[in-house]
C-alpha positions as CSV (number, residue, x, y, z in Angstrom):
1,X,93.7,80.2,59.5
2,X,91.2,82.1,61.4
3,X,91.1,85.8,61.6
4,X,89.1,86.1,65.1
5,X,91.5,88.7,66.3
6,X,92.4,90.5,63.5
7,X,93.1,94.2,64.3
8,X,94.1,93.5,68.1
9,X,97.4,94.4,68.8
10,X,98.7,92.0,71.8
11,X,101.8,91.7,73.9
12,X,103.7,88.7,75.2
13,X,105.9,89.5,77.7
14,X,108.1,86.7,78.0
15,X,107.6,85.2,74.6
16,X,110.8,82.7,74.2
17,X,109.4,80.8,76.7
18,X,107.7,77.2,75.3
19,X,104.4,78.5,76.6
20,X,104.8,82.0,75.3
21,X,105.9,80.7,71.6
22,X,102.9,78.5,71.5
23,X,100.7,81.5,72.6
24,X,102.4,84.1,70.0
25,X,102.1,81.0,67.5
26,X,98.0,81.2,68.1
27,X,97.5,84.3,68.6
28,X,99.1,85.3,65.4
29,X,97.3,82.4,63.4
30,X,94.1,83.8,64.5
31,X,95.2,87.4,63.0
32,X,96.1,89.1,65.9
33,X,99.6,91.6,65.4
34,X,101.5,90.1,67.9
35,X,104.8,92.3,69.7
36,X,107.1,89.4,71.4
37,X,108.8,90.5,74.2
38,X,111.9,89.0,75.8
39,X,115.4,90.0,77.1
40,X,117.0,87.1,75.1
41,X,117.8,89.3,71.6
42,X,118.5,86.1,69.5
43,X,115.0,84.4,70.5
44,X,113.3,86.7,70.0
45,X,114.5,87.8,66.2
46,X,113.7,84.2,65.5
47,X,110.1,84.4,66.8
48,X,109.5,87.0,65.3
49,X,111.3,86.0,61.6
50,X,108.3,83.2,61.8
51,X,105.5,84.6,61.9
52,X,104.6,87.7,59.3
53,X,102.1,90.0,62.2
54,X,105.1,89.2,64.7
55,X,107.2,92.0,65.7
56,X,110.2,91.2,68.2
57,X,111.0,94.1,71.4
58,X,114.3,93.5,73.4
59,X,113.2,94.3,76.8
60,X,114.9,94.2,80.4
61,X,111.3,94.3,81.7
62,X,112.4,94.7,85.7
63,X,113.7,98.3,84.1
64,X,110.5,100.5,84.5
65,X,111.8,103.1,82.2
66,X,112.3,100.5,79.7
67,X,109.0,99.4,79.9
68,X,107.6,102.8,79.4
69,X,109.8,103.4,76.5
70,X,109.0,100.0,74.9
71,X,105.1,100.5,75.3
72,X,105.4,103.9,73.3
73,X,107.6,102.1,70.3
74,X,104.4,99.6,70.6
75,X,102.0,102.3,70.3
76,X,104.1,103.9,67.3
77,X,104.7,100.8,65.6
78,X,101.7,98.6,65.6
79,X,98.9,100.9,67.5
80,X,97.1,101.2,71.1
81,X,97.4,97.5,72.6
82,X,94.8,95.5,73.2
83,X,96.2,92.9,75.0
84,X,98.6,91.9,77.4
85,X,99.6,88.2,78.3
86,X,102.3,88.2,81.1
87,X,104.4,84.8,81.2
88,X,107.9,86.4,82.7
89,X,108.7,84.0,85.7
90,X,110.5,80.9,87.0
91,X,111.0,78.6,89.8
92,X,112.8,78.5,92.4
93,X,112.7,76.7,95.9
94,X,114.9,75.3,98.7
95,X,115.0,73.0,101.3
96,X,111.7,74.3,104.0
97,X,111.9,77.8,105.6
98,X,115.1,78.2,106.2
99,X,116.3,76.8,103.4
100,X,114.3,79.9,101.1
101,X,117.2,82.0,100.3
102,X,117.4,85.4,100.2
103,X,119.0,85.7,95.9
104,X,116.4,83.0,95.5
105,X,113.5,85.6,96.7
106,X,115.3,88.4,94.8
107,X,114.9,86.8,91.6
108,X,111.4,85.1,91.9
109,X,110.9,88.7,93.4
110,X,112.2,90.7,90.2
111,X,111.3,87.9,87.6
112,X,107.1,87.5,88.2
113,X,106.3,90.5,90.6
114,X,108.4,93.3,89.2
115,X,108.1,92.7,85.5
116,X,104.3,92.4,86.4
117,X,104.1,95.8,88.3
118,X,105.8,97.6,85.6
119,X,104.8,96.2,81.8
120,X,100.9,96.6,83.7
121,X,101.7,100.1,84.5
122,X,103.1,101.1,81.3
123,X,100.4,99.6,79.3
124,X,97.1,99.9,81.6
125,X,95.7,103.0,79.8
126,X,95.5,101.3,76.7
127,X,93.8,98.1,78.3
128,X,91.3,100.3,80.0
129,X,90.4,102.0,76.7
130,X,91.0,99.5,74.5
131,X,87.2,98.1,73.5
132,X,88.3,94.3,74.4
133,X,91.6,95.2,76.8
134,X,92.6,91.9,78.2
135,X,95.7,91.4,80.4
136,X,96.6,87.7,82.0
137,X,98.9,86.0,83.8
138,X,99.8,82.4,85.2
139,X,99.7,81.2,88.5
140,X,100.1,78.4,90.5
141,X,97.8,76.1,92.4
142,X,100.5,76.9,95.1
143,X,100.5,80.0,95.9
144,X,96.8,79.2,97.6
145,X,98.4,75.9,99.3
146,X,102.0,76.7,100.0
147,X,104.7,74.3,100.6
148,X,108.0,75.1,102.9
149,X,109.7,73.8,99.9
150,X,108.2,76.5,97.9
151,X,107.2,79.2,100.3
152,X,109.1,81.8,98.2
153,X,107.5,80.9,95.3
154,X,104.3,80.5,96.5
155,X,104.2,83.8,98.1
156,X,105.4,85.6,95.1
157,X,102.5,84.3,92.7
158,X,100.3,85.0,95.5
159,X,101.7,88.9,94.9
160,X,101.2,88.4,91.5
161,X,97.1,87.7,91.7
162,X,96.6,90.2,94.2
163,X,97.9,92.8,91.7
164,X,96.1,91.2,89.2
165,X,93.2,91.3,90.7
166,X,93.8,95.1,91.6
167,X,93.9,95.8,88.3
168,X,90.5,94.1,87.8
169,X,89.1,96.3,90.4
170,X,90.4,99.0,88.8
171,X,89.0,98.2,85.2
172,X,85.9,97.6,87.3
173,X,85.9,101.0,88.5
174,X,86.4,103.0,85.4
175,X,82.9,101.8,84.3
176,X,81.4,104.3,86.9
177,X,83.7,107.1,87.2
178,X,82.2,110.1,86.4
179,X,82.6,111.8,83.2
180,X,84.4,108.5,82.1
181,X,83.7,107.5,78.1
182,X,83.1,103.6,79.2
183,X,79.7,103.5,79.7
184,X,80.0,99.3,80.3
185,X,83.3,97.3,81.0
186,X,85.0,95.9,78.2
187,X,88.5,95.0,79.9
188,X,89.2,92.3,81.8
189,X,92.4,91.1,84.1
190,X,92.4,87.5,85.4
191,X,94.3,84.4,86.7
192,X,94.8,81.2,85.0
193,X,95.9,79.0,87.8
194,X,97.9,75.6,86.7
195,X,99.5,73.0,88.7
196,X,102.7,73.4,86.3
197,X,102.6,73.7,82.5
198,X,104.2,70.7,80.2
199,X,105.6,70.9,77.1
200,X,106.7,68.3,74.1
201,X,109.8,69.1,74.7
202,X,109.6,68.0,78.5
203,X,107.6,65.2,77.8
204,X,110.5,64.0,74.7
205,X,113.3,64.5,77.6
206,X,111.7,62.6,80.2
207,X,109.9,60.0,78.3
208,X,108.9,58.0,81.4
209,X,106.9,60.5,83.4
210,X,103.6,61.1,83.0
211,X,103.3,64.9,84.1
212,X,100.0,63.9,86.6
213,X,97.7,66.8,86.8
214,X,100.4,69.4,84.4
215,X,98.6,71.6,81.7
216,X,99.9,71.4,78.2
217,X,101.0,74.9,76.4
218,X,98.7,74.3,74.2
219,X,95.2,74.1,76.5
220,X,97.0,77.8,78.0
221,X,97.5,79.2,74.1
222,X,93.5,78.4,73.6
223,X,92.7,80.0,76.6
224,X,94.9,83.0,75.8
225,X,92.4,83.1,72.6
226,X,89.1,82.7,74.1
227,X,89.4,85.3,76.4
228,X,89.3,88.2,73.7
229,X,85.9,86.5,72.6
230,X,84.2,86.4,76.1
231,X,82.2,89.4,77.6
232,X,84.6,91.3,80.5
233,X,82.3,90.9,83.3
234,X,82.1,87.2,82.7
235,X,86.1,87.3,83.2
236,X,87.3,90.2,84.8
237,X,89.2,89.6,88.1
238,X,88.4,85.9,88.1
239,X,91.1,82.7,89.0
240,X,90.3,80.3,85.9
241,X,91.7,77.0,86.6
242,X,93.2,75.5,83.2
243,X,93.2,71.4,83.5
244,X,95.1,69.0,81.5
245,X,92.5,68.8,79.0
246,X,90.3,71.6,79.2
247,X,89.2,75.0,80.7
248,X,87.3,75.7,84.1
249,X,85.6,78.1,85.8
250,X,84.0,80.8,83.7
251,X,85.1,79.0,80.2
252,X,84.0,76.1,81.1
């Protein structure tokens, strides 16, 4: 077991998810104290039971107050974070235009954008003074070519980056604020943009399909890694594309 990240505290929002327990599962063998985050209670106690430098939050994360109050039992449990890796989402699409319904855009809506918005904002300060503050999400190759089928979809994601991005520019900015204590950028927010991610549990369910062009959970848990080793320039408000077999873009 490696101990590359040992003494970072990082966040998983959306943990229970089969990408988010084979990023907690990396992330805590390479030493990092990991806090799991979910809404599902039962998940996430048995996530956490695994792994020794796991600690489990209940969380509606679409509650903003919530959020705040969860980042503070963070801070007083396991220190500033260091690290936050957002995979709250789902899917959901219809039949073209019309067929984008209106509960279907208030949960991709609430799900990816609004649990974005607010675990960003409650934890931000500590990314921007953390010495390697890294946050990260998961888009789509969609949301930059859009399908009817998926326009909701698509155009959520394509929220998601934008405030991603923001908050690039913003880590970007604090390097020449006046007065400020960072005298060179050490935080970083980007993109890793997928076609869709695959699983062995997917793959054991539909044994015939071959998944063309999905990324594995596990080429998304190393990237989660690397990015804590990388310098923030090299990173920070870029859209890494993650392939079936390896990473692109600046980790390439």
């Amino acid at each position: 077991m490696s101990e590359d990240l040992s003494g970072l505290t990082v966040v998983v929002a959306g943990s229970t998810s089969a990408a988010g327990v084979t990023v907690v599962r990396t992330l805590s063998q390479a030493g990092a104290r990991v806090a799991v985050v979910d809404i599902l209670e039962d998940r996430v106690q048995e996530l956490s039971g695994a792994y020794e430098n796991v600690t489990g939050y209940v969380c509606n994360l679409a509650d903003l107050q919530a959020v705040q109050d969860l980042a503070q039992s963070v801070r007083n449990n396991l220190g500033p974070v260091d690290g936050l890796i957002h995979l709250v989402g789902g899917w959901r699409g219809g039949a073209g235009i019309k067929g984008q319904t209106d509960e279907d855009w208030d949960f991709l809506h609430t799900s990816v954008l609004t649990t974005l918005r607010n675990t960003s904002r409650a934890f931000y300060d500590d990314l921007a003074t953390s010495p390697v503050g890294r946050l990260a999400i998961v888009s789509a190759q969609s949301a930059s070519s859009p399908t009817a089928e998926g326009a909701s979809y698509a155009a959520v994601k394509s929220a998601a980056e934008a405030w991603t991005l923001a908050i690039a520019d913003g880590f970007r900015q604090l390097q020449g604020e006046k007065d400020s204590p960072i005298s060179a950028q050490h935080s970083a927010a980007l993109v890793f943009v997928v076609k869709a991610l695959v699983d062995d549990r997917m793959r054991a369910a539909q044994p015939e399909r071959k998944f063309p062009g999905f990324t594995d959970v596990r080429v998304l848990a190393d990237a989660v890694e690397q990015i804590f080793h990388l310098e923030a320039e090299q990173i920070n408000g870029q859209r890494l594309p993650l392939t079936t077999g390896h990473l692109a873009g600046a980790l390439s």
